[in-house]
C-alpha positions as a Markdown table, in Angstrom:
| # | Residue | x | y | z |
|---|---|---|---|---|
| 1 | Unk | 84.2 | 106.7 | 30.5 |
| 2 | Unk | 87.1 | 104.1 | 30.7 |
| 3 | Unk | 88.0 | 102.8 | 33.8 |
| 4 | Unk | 91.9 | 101.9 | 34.5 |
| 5 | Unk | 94.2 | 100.3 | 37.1 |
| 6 | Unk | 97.9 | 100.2 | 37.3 |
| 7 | Unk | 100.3 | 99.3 | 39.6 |
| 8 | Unk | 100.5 | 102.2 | 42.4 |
| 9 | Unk | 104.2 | 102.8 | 42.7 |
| 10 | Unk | 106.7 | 104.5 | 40.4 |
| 11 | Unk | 109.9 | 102.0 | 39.6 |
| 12 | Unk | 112.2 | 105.5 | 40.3 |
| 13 | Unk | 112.2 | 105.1 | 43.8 |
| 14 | Unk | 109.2 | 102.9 | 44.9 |
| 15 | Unk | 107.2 | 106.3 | 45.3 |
| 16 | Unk | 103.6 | 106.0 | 45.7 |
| 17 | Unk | 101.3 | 107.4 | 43.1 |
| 18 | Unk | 98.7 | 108.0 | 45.4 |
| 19 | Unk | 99.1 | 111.8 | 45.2 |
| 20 | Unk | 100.2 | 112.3 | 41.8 |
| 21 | Unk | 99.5 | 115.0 | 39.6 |
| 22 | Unk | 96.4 | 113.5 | 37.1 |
| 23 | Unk | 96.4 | 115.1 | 33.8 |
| 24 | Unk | 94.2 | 113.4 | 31.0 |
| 25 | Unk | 95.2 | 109.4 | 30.8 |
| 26 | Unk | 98.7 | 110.0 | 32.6 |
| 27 | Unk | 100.0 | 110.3 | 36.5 |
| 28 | Unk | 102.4 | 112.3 | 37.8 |
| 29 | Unk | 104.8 | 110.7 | 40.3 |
| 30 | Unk | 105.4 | 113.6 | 43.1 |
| 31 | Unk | 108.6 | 112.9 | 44.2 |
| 32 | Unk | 110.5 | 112.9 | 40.9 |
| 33 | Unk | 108.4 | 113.9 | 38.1 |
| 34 | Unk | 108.3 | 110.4 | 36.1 |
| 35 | Unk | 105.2 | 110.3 | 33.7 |
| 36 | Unk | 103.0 | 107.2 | 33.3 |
| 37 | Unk | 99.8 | 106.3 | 30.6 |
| 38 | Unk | 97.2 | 105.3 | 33.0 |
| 39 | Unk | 96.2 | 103.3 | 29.8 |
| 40 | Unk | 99.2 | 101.0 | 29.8 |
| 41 | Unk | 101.7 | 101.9 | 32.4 |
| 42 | Unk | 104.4 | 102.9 | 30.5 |
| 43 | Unk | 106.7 | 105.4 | 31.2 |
| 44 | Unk | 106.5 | 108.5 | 28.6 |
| 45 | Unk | 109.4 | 110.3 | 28.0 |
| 46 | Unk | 111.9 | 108.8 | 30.2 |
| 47 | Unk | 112.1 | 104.6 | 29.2 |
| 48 | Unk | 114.9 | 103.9 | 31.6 |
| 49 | Unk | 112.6 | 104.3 | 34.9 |
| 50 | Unk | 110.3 | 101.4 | 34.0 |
| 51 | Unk | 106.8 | 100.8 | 33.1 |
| 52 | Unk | 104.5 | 99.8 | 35.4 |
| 53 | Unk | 101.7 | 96.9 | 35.9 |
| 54 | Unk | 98.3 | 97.2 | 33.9 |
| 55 | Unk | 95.4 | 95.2 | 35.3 |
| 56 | Unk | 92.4 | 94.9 | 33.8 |
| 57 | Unk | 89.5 | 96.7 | 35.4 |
| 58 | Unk | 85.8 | 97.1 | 35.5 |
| 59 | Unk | 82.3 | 98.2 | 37.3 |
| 60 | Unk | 80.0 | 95.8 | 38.0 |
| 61 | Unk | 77.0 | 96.5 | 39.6 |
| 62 | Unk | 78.8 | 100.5 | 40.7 |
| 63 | Unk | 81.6 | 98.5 | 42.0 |
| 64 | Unk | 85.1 | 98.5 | 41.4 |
| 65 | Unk | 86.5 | 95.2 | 40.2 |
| 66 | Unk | 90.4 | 94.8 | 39.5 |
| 67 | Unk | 91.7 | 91.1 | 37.9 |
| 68 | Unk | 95.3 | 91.1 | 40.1 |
C-alpha cells in the first residue's frame, strides 16, 4: 500500500496523535475529536483547527524514510 507521514500533533491544543483513533486514510486526535487525511493533513469537517504538515515518505530497502 501507500505510505504516509504528517506532522504528529493536532493544531487544537498541540495534542499528540500518537494514540489516535486510525480509521481508513484519517487520524483521530484523542483529546478533542479533530479529524485529519493522513493523505494531506487537512482537517475534515472542522477548517478552523488547522491542517497539518505532509512530508513525503517512502521504503527503501524495508526502511522508513521521511523528507523533513
Amino acid at each position: 500500500g501507500e505510505i504516509y507521514a504528517i506532522e504528529n500533533y493536532c493544531p487544537h491544543a498541540i495534542q499528540t496523535l500518537t494514540d489516535g483513533e486510525v480509521f481508513g486514510s484519517m487520524i483521530k486526535c484523542k483529546k478533542h475529536g479533530a479529524v485529519f487525511s493522513l493523505v494531506d493533513g487537512r482537517c475534515i469537517g472542522n477548517e478552523r483547527i488547522g491542517n497539518l504538515k505532509k512530508y513525503s515518505a517512502s521504503v527503501v530497502d524495508g526502511a522508513v524514510i521521511v523528507k523533513l
